[in-house]
Structures are given as C-alpha cells and as structure tokens.
C-alpha positions in Angstrom: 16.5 -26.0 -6.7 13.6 -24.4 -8.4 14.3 -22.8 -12.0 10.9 -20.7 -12.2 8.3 -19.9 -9.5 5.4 -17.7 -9.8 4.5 -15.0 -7.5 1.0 -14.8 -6.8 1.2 -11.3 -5.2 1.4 -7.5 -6.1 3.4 -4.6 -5.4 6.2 -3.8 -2.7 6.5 -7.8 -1.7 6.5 -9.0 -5.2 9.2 -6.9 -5.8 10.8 -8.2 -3.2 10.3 -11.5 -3.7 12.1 -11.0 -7.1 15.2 -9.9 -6.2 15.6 -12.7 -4.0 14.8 -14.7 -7.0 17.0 -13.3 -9.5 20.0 -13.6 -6.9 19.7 -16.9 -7.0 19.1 -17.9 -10.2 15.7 -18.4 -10.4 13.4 -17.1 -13.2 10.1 -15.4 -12.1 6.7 -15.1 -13.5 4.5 -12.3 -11.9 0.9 -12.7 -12.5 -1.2 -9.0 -12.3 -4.5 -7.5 -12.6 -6.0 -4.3 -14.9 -5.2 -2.6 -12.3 -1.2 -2.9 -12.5 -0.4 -3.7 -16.0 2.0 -1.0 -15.5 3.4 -1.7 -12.1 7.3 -1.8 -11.5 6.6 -5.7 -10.1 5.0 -6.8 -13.8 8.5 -5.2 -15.5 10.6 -6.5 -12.9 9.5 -10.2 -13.4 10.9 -12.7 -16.2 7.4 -13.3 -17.4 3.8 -11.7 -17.1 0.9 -12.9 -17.0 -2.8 -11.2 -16.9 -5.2 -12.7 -14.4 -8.6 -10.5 -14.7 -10.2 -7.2 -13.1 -8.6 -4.6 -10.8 -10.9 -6.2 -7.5 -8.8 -8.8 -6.1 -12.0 -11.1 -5.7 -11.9 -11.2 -9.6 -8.1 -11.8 -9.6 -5.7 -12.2 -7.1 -8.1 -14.4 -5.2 -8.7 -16.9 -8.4 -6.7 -20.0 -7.1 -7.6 -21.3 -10.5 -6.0 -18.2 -12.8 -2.5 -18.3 -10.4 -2.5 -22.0 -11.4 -3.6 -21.7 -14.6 -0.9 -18.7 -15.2 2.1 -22.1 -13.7 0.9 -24.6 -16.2 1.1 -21.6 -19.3 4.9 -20.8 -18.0 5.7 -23.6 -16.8 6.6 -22.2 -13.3 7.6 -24.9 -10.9 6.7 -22.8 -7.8 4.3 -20.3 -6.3 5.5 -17.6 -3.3 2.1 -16.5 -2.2 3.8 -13.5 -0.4 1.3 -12.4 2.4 -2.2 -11.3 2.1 -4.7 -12.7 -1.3 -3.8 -16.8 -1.1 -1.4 -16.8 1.2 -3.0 -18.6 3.5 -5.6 -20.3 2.1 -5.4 -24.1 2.7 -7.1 -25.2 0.1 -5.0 -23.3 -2.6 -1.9 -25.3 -1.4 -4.1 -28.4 -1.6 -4.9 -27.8 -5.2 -1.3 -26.7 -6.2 -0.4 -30.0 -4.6 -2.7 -31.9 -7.1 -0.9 -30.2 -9.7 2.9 -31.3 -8.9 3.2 -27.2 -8.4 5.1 -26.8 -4.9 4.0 -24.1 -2.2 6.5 -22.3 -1.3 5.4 -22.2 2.4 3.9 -23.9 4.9 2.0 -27.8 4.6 -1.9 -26.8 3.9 -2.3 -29.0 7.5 -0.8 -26.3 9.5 -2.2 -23.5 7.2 -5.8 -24.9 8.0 -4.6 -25.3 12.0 -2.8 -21.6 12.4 -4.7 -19.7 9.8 -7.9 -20.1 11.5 -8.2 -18.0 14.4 -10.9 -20.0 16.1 -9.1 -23.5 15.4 -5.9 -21.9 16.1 -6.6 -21.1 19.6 -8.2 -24.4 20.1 -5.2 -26.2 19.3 -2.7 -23.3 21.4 -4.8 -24.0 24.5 -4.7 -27.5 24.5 -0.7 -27.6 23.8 -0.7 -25.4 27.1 0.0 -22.0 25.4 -1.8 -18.7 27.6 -4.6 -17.6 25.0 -6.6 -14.5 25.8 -10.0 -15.4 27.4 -13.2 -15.6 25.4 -15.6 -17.5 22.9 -14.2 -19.4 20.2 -17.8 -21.1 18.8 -19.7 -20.7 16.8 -22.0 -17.1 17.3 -25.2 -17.3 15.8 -26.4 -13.7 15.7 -25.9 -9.9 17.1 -28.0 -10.9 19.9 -25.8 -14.0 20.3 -22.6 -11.7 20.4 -24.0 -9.5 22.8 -24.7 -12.3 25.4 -21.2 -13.3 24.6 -19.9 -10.2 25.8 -21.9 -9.9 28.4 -20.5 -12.6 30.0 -16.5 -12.1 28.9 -16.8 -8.7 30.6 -16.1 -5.3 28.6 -14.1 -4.5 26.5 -14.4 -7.4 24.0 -12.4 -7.9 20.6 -14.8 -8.8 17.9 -12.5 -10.4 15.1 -12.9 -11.8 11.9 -11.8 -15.9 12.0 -9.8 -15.5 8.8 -8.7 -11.9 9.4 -5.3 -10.0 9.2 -3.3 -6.5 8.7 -6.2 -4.8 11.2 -9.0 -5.8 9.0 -12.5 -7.5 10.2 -11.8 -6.0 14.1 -13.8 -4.6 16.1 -13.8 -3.1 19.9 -16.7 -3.1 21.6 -16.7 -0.8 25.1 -20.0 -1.4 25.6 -23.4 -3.5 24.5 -24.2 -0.9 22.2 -20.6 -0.9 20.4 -21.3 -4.7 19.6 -24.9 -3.7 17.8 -23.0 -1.1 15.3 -20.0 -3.1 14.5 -21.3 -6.8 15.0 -22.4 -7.1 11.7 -20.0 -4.7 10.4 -17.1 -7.6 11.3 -18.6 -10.4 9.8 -18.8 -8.3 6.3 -15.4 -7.0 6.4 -14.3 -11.0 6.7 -16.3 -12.2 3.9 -15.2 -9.3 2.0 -11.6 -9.0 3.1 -11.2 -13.0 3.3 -14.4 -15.1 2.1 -15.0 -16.3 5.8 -17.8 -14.2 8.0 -16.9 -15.9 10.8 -16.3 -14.1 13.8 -14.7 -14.7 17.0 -14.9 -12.9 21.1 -12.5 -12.3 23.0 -11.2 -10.4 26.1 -9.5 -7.1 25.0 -6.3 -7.0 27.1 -5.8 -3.1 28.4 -2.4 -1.4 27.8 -1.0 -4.3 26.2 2.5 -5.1 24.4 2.3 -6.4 20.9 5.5 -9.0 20.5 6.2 -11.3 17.7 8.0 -14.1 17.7 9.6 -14.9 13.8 10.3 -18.9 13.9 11.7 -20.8 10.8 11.2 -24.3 9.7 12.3 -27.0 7.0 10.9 -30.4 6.0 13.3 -32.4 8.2 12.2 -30.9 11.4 14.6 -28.3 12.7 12.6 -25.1 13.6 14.1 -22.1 14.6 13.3 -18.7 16.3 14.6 -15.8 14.9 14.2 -13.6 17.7 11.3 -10.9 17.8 9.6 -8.0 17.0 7.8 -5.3 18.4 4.8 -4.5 17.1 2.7 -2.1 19.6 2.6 0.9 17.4 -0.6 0.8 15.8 -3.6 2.4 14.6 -7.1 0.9 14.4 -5.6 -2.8 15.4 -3.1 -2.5 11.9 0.6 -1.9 12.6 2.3 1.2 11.4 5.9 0.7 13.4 8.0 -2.4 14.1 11.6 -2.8 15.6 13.8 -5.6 16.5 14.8 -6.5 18.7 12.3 -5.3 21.2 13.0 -2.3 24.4 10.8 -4.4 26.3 11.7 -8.0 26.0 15.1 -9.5 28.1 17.2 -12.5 27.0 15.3 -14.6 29.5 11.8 -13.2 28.3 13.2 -13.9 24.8 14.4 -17.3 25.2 11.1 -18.7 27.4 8.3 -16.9 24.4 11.0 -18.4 21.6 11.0 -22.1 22.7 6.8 -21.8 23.2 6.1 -20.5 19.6 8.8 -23.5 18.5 6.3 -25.8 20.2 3.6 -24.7 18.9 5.0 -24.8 15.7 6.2 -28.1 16.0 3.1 -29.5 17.0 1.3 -28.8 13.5 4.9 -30.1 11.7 5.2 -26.8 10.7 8.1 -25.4 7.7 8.6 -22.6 6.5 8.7 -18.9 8.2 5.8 -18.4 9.9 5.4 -15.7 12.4 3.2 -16.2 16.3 2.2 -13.2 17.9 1.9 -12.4 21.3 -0.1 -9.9 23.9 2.5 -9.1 26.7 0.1 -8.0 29.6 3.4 -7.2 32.0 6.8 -6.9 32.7 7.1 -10.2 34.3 10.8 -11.7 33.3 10.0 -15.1 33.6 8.4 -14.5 30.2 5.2 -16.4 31.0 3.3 -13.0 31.3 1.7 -13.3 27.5 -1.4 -14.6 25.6 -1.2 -16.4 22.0 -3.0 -14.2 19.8 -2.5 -15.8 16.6 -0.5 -17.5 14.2 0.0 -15.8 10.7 1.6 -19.0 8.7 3.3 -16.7 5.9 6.0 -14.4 6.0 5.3 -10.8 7.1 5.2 -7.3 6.5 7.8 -6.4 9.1 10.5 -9.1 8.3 12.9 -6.7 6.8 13.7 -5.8 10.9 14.3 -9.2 11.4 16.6 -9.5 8.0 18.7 -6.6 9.6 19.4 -7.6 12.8 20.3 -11.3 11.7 21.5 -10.9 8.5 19.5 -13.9 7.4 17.1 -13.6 4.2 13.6 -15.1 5.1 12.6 -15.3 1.0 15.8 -17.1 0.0 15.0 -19.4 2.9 12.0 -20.1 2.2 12.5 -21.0 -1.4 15.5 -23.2 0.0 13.0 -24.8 2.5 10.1 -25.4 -0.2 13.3 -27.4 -2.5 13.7 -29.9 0.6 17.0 -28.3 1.6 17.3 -28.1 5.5 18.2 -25.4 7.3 22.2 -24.6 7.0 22.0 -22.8 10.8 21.1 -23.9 14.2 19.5 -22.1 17.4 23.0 -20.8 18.6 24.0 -19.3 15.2 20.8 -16.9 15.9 22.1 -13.7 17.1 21.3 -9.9 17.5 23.5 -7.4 15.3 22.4 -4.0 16.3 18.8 -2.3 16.3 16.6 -1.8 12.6 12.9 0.0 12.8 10.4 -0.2 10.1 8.0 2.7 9.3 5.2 1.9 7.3 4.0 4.8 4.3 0.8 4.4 4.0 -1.4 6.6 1.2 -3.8 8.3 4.1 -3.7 11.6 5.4 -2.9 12.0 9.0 -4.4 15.8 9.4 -8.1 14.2 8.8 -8.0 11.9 10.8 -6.2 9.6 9.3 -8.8 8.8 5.9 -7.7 6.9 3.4 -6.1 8.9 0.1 -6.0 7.5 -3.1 -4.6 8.9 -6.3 -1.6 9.2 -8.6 1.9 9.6 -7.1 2.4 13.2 -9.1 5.8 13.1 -7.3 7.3 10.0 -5.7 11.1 9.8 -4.5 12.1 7.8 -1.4 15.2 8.6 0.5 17.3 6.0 -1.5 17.2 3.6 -4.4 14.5 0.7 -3.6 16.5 -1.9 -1.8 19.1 -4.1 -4.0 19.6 -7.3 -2.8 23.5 -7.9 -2.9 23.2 -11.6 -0.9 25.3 -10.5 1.7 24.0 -10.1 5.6 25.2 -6.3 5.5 23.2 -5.7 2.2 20.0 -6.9 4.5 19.7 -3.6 5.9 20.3 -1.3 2.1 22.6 1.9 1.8 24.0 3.2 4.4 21.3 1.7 7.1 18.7 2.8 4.3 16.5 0.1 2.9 13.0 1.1 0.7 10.5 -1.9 0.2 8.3 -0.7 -2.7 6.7 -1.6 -5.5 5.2 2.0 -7.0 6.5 4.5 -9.4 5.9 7.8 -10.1 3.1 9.1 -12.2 1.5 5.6 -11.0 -2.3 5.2 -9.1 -3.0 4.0 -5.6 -6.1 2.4 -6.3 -8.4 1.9 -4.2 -8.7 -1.8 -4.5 -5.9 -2.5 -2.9 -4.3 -1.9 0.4 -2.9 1.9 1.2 0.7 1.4 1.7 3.3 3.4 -0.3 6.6 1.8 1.1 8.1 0.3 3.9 11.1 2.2 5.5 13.5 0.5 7.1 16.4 1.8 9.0 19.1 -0.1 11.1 21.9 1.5 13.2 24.2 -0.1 16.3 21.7 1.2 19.2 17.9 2.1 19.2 18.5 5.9 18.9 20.5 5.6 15.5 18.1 4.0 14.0 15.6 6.3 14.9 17.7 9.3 14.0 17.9 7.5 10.5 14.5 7.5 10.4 14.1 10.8 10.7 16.3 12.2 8.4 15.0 9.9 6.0 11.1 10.8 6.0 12.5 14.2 6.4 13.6 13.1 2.5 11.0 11.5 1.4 9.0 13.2 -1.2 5.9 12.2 -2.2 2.6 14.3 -3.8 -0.4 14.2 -5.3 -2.4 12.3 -2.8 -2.0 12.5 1.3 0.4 10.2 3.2 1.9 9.9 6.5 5.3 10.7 6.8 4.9 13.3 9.3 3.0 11.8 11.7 5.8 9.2 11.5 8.3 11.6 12.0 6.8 13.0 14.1 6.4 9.2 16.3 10.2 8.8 16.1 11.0 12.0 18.1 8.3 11.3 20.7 10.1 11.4 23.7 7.7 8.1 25.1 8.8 6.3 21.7 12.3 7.2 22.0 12.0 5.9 25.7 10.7 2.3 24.7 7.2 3.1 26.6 5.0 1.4 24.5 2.0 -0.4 24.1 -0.6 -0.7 21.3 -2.6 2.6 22.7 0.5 4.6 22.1 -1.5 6.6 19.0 -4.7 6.9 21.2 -3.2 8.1 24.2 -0.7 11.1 22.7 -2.8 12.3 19.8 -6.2 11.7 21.6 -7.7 14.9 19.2 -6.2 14.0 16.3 -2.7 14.8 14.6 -1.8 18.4 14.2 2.4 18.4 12.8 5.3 17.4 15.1 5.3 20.7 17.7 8.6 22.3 16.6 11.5 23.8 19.3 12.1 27.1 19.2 15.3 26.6 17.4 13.9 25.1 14.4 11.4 27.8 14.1 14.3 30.5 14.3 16.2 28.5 11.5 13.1 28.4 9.5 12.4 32.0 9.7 16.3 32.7 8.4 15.5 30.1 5.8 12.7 31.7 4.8 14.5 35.4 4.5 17.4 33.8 2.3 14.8 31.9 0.1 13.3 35.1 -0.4 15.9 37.0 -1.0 16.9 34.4 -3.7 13.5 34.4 -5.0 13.4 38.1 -5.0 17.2 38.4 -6.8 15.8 35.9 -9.2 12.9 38.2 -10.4 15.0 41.6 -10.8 17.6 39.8 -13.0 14.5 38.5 -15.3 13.4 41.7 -15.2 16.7 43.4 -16.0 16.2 46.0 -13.5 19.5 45.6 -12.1 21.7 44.3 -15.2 22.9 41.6 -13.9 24.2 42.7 -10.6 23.3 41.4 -7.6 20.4 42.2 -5.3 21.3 44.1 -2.0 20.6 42.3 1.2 17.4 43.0 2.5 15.0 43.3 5.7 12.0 40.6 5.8 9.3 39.9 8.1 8.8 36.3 8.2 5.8 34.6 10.3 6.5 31.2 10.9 2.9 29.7 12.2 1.6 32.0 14.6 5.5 33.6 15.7 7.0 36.5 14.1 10.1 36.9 13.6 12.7 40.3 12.1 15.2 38.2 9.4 18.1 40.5 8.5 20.5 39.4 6.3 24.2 41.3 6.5 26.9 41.0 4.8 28.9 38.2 7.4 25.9 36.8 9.1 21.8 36.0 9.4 20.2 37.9 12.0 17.3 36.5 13.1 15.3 39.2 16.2 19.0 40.6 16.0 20.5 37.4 16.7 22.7 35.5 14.9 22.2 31.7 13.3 24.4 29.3 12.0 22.8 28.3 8.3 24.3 27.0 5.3 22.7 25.6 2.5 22.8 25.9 -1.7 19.1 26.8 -2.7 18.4 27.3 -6.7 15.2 29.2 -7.3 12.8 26.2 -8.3 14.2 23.6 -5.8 11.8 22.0 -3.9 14.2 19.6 -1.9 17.1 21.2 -0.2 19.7 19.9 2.5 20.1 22.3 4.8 23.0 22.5 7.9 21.3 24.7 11.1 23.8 24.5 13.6 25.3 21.4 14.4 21.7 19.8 13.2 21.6 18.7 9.4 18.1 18.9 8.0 16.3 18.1 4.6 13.8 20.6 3.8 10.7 20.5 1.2 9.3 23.8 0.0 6.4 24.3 -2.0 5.1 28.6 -2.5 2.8 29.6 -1.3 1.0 33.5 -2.3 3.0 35.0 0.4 5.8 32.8 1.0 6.1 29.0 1.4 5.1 26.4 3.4 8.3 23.9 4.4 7.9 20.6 5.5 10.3 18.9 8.1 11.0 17.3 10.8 7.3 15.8 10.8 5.1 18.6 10.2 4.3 21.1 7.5 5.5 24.7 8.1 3.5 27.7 6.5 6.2 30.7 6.3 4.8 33.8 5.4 7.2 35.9 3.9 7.2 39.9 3.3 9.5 42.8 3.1 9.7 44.6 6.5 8.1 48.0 5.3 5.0 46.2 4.0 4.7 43.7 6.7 2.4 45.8 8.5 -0.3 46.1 5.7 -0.9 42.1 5.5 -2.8 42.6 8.8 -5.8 45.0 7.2 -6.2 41.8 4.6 -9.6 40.7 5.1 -9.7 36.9 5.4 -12.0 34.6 3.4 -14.8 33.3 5.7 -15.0 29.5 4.9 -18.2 27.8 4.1 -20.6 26.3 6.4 -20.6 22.3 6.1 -22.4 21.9 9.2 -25.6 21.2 7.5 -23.8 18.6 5.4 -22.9 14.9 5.8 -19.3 15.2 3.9 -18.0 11.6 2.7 -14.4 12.0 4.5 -12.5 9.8 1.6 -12.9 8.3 -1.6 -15.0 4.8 -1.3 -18.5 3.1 -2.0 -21.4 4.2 -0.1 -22.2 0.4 1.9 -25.6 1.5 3.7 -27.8 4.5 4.0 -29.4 4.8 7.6 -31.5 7.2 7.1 -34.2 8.5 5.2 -35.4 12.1 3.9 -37.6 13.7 6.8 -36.2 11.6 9.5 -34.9 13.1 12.6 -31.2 11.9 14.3 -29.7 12.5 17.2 -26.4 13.2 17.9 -24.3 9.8 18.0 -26.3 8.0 15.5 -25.4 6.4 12.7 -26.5 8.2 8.9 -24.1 6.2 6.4 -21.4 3.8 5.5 -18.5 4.2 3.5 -16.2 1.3 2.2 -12.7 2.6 1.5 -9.7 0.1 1.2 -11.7 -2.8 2.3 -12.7 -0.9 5.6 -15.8 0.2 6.7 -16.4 3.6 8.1 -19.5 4.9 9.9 -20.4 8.2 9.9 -22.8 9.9 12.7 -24.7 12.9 13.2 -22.6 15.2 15.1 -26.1 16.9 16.4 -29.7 16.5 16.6 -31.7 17.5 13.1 -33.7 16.5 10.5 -32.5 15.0 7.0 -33.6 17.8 4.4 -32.1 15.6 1.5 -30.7 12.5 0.4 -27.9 12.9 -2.6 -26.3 9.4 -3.0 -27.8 5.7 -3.1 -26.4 2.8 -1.9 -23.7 1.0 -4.0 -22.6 4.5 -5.3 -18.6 5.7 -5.6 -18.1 9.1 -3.6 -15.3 11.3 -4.5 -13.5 12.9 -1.4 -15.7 16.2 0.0 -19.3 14.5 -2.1 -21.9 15.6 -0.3 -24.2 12.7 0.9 -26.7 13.9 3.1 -28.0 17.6 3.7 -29.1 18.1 7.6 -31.8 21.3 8.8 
C-alpha cells in the first residue's frame, strides 16, 4: 500500500479524497493555487504545495508542476479527483515515466473513453446503441450546418473532450448552429485544451441513467448499480439518486453487464462511470444509447457510497496498489434510497447567473462528512452527509466551478430521503452571494419529482418562465403570519425593556396586521392561544431577538426557519422560497397603504451584464441598429459563455466596455435609443 499520494485537485473532492486517505493510513500532499492558499483542503492535507496563478490553465492543468510537487514530497501517488487532469492520457503517461502511479484508470482506456469521438467509435463497433450522428472530423460552421442538416433537428453540438455541461450546445434550428458553433469549439479549448467538436442527434424527453462499474488490475470488473441523473440544467446535473424510479432489476442487470463489456474491452481498472440516454420504458433494457464514458470517479458517487456501503476512493487507491477487488457481482446490493442535491453559488431568481463572492455566512445542515470506514458512516449523521471544501468568510472565485456543496441524503424509501432533503436545505444557511437552495427545495416537493416522472427537461418544462420560490399552501402562509406576530411581539418587548419604559415587566400581548406576500392576515395573540383571522394554530418555537435560524414546530410539521428584517417586518426563508412578512400593529396597518412606492429605474435602454465575468466579444458597434433576437455581447462567467440579445429593435447610442474587460454584476455595457 501507498504511504503518500498527491491530490491533484481542489475543493469539496480533495477534501474528500483526504479522509479516505487519512483512514487508511496514508499521508497526503495537496497541491493549490493563489487562489486557495487558504482553502480548508490545503489545511486538511499532510503537506502543501503551491503550483502557480488562480486560472487553472496556469495551475491545476500543469502536468509538469503536479509532478514536480511528487518528486519535492516524495508522494508515491496522484488521485486526479475529477475535472483538471483527470482524464488526460497523456498526464498518466508522463507519471508513468516517472515510477509515480495513477491512481485510476490505464492512459490506453483514458485515451479510448475520454474522447467522445473515439469513444463512440469503439461503443459502436463492440455493439453498444450510440445516439445517431457525425463523429469526424467538422471542418467549419458551414461544415456543421450541413451536418445537421442531414441528422435532422435538434442536434447536440459537444465538445470532444467536454464534461459537467460544459462545451454543449443545442441547436433547434440552422440558425442555432451559426450562434453557438463556434461558441462550442471555444468553450472546449478553454474548458479542456481540445476544440474539437462532435454532432449528434438530440434524443427528446430522454432519461439520463448511469451505470457506476469498478475494476482492478487482474480483471474482475464490477457494476455498482446506477444512478439517475435526469435533473439538469443547461446539459450539467443538479440532482442524482440511486437507485433509479425508473430502472427494474431486469433493465438494471441487461445496462450493467453492457457497460462491464465495454469496459472490459479497453482492459479497464479503476471506477469509471458509462452513461446512458434511456429513450423508453422498454424492460428488456435494450431501449438506451451510450453517451459517454467518463473514466474517473464522479460528482454523484456519494449516492452510490450510500446505497452500497462501499467507498469508491478507498477502492480506488486499493486498486491503483495491485490489490484485487475483495467483492464479487452477487455481494452488490441495494440498501435503501440516497439523493444528492448539488449547491451551486448562482442565483435561481435571475435566471439562474452565476454568483460569485465571499461566503459572509456559511453553515450546512451538519458537520462536513467524517469518514468513520464503516458502510453506515457512507451516508453521514443521521442520513446527513455534506461534501465540501469551503469555509466561511472564504471567496467563490470565479475561476473555478460554482458549486458550494454537495448534499446528500439517504433514508429506507425514496420519500425519506427526500423529506431529509428538505428539512436540510431548509437548514442550510448560506449569504453573501446567491445560491440555490430554494429552487432545490423547492424540486424535492414537486409533486412530478416526488412521482419519479423524470427526464432531463424536467427544469424546462415546470419553470418554463423562470423560478419564482416554491408556491406555499395555505397552511404555511397561516403559520408564517403567527410567526411573524410572535416575532414581533418579541421584537417589540425587546425594545420597551431597552427603553425602560416598562421596568422590566413584560409586554402585553398585542394585535398585528401581518401581510404575508400579497395575503393579509389579523394575528392575535391571547393569553392560551395564537389566533390567526380568529383561528387558532398550533406553534411552538424558542426565538431570541437576534436569531436568524430558528426550529420551529407548526402543527404536526417541524420546520427550520431563516429570518433576516426587513423595514417593516422580515422576510423568512423556508421550505424553498423566500417569504417577505410585513409586519404592523393593527391600528396603523391601515396607514402603510397611503405610502408612496419608489418608482424603479428604467434599464430598458441598457444592455445590463447579468453576472460577474469577462466580456468575450462585442457584436456591435456605436450607431448600429439591432433587431430584436440579435446578438450584442458575450460574457464568459465560470468557464461558460453567455450571449446576450437585444430584447427590441434600436440603435446603439454608446459603447461602455471593450473586449477582454471584467464586468461587475449590474455594469452597464451597452446604452440602446
């Protein structure tokens, strides 16, 4: 067994990676950029060494500084984790040259499975369904659109070296492959050094399954079951469950035994994960297309770790030392139901933009997961487990991918775990930049999610304008309104007893008008009970003036609350969507409606840059008229691209950024007339 190994990764999975480590005896060396001198991963880690600038081209792409950073500790290993080098053939090659062993895959099935074109070659020709399209080479837009033409719309445009939704592209029509053509091959030479770019069929309403399969150097491979993967947002995943609603034992076993194939015909070790459209419910299991391989371990494994109770790090360091696998096929099983909600730093009431930022406030539901070695400790405190690798008072930089944490939740049945889930993002606190916990709140109580009704248009198809807060029942807003009159009324006893008006006695009960949205509501408290329109609710909870978190018990429902004042009352977050509560005493209520309300600003004339990011290209010049549709600018923001169109016809009246200039969030860019 190793006694050192490098990680040559960042954030949540080098955390993770270390625990596994340190478990088993094994000293680790974490390698980081300017960027994270101070994140938890670099403390966490035996040994630290500095590899260059905060853009991962200048750092944790440098095959030669991770290697350089082995030979200075003498680290006997690398775990590439995913993303950066983790699937870069060549960086296996040179470890190989250096007696430094890979802990993954051989380079010879990196360099078959990692390329998407090659890949699909090699699936096609071993018998496996692939998805219909043009694997050669494409030699230009014009090139692409002929492609298409021919394929039949809608097309996939992807990136050959692409992952985690980056360098895709769907095309509807001829037009669609003009704008974002071009676009794709970027993003891959950006994202990945490789620009290029692959066409395939886009398959409508489709399933995204995953089949996790495991492999050592004496040629047992395994499949660990699968995952679901269809809940997703621009072609990048933001839930994953195991096992999956969809998938029977027969479906199961028929997908398992092709990806073990597959695997086995590149002599492949190590876990490695092959992903799968499923076009229909057809139990035979023959129903899906390959999609691709990703020959490193994934974002989503923690599902996998709870419902088998097997650690995927610890066996791939095992596998990487020459042990074989100590399990077989039949000792696979299923043990229960885990989901995994990805927090990612963007802001789901604009659309979804990127945020960056410091994490002014950060605390997950529980401790970050502890790795304990036992199956049960695979799934954290009491079905709880946090992946994450940030701290509070630290940056999301934009150099980086947007993810905050990984939730994971695991219960006996499908609905406890998503019950878990919701009382744990209820829990979650996190400020100072945007984030989405309540848009996935507000996906676990869907009643299409909670039905297993899924495909990877889920997003698209319920929140086709956008996300606006989880719609509360009428219930919750009833309970809000009394929680609102005895937070007031604390507030207000608070204030007097500063004040000394009362001398220390205590504050009578009081009357309050409290407007919950757009619904207003009488709040009486008496001495026994909390009217609410003259009708009484169940509510206990112990609130401190100056708590922002409180547990609260409406009912027979137990809720976690998160307040933050507002000028005339608060605004409470739960349950997946953020509550403003405004709060008065009855006999002034009346008087808030001759307020005059501030008329906001007209940004109609304005091309606003949406989120923080580098202005790529400027389509337009001053005095040049646009019409509606058309492209005016685009903005790079955590290694996307985002184009921005004129919403109308008019003429530019000014120009106020150049290309290769940083916008803040709001800058103005263009000015229409």
């Amino acid at each position: 067994m190793f006694k050192k190994i490098l990680i040559a990764n960042r954030g949540e999975i080098a955390c993770r990676v270390i625990k596994t480590a340190k478990r088993m005896g094994i000293a680790t060396v974490a390698v980081y950029s300017d960027a994270d001198a101070r994140a938890p991963f670099v403390g966490m880690a035996d040994e630290a060494v500095h590899i260059g600038p905060a853009p991962a081209a200048e750092s944790y792409l440098l095959a030669d500084r991770i290697i350089e950073a082995c030979k200075q500790t003498g680290a006997e290993a690398v775990h590439p984790g995913y993303g950066f080098l983790s699937e870069r053939a060549s960086f296996v090659e040179a470890l190989e040259k250096e007696g430094i062993a890979f802990i993954g895959p051989p380079a010879g099935a990196i360099a078959a499975m990692g390329d998407k074109i090659e890949s699909k070659k090699l699936a096609k020709e071993a018998g496996v369904n692939v998805v219909p399209g043009f694997v050669g080479e494409i030699r230009d837009t014009d090139h692409a659109v002929e492609i298409s033409g021919d394929i039949g719309y809608p097309v996939m445009m992807k990136a050959s070296a692409g992952g985690g939704g980056k360098g895709m592209r769907l095309a509807w029509s001829e037009q669609d492959v003009r704008d974002g053509f071009e676009a794709t091959k970027r993003e891959g030479l950006n994202s990945f050094g490789d620009d290029r770019v692959f066409i395939e069929k886009f398959i409508e309403n489709p399933r995204h399954i995953e089949i996790q399969v495991l492999g050592d150097k004496h040629g047992n491979i395994l499949y660990l079951n699968e995952r679901e993967c269809s809940i997703q947002r621009r072609h990048q995943k933001v839930v994953e469950e195991a096992p999956s609603p969809f998938v029977t034992p027969k479906m199961r076993k028929a997908m398992g035994e092709q990806c073990v194939a597959l695997a086995r015909a590149v002599d492949y070790h190590s876990a490695g994960t092959v992903e799968l459209i499923v076009s229909g419910a057809d139990e035979t299991g023959e129903s899906f297309y390959f999609l691709e391989m990703n020959t490193r371990l994934q974002v989503e494994h923690p599902v996998t770790e709870a419902i088998t109770g097997i650690d995927l790090v610890e066996q791939m360091i095992r596998v990487a030392a020459g042990e074989k696998l100590a399990m077989t096929q039949d000792d696979i099983g299923i043990d229960g139901w885990a989901i995994e909600n990805r927090v990612y730093a963007e802001d789901p009431y604009r659309g979804f933009l990127p945020s960056i930022g410091r994490l002014v406030h950060y605390q997950p539901p529980e401790e970050p997961w502890a790795d304990d070695g036992s199956a049960n400790g695979r799934r954290g405190v009491d079905g709880i487990r946090v992946d994450d690798g940030v701290y509070e008072g630290g940056e999301v930089s934009m150099f980086y991918d947007p993810m905050i944490a990984k939730l994971v939740t695991w219960g006996e049945t499908r609905d406890e775990a998503a019950d878990l889930q919701v009382a744990a993002l209820d829990a979650f606190r996190i400020e100072g930049l945007g984030h989405n916990v309540d848009f996935l709140s507000a996906l676990m109580q869907h009643p299409r999610f909670r039905s297993g009704e899924l495909t990877t248009g889920f997003i698209a198809e319920e929140y086709p304008d956008g996300f606006e807060g989880a719609p509360p029942s009428d219930k919750l807003k009833r309970g809000l309104a009394a929680i609102g009159g005895v937070i007031a009324t604390a507030d207000a006893d608070r204030a007097r007893r500063i004040d000394q008006q009362l001398d220390g006695k205590t504050a009578p009960n009081g009357d309050w008008a409290v407007r919950v949205g757009d619904t207003d509501f009488a709040v009486r408290l008496g001495e026994d009970a909390i009217l609410v329109d003259e009708t009484e609710v169940e509510l206990s909870f112990d609130y401190t003036p100056g708590d922002r978190t409180v547990a609260v018990e409406l009912g027979d429902v137990e809720l976690t609350i998160q307040l933050a004042p507002t000028r005339m009352g608060y605004d409470i977050t739960t349950r997946g969507a953020t509550h403003s509560l405004r709060i008065l005493p009855q006999r002034i209520a009346h008087l808030a409606d001759h307020m005059i309300e501030k008329v906001p600003p007209d940004l109609s004339k304005m091309l606003i840059c949406p989120m923080p990011g580098l202005l790529v290209s400027l389509h337009v010049a001053e005095g040049e008229e646009v019409q509606p549709g058309q492209p005016l600018a685009t903005v790079e923001a955590m290694k996307m691209e985002n184009i921005l169109r004129a919403e109308k016809q008019a003429v530019i009246s000014r120009v106020n950024a150049a290309e290769g200039d940083s916008l803040a969030v709001d800058a103005v860019i263009l000015e229409l007339e």
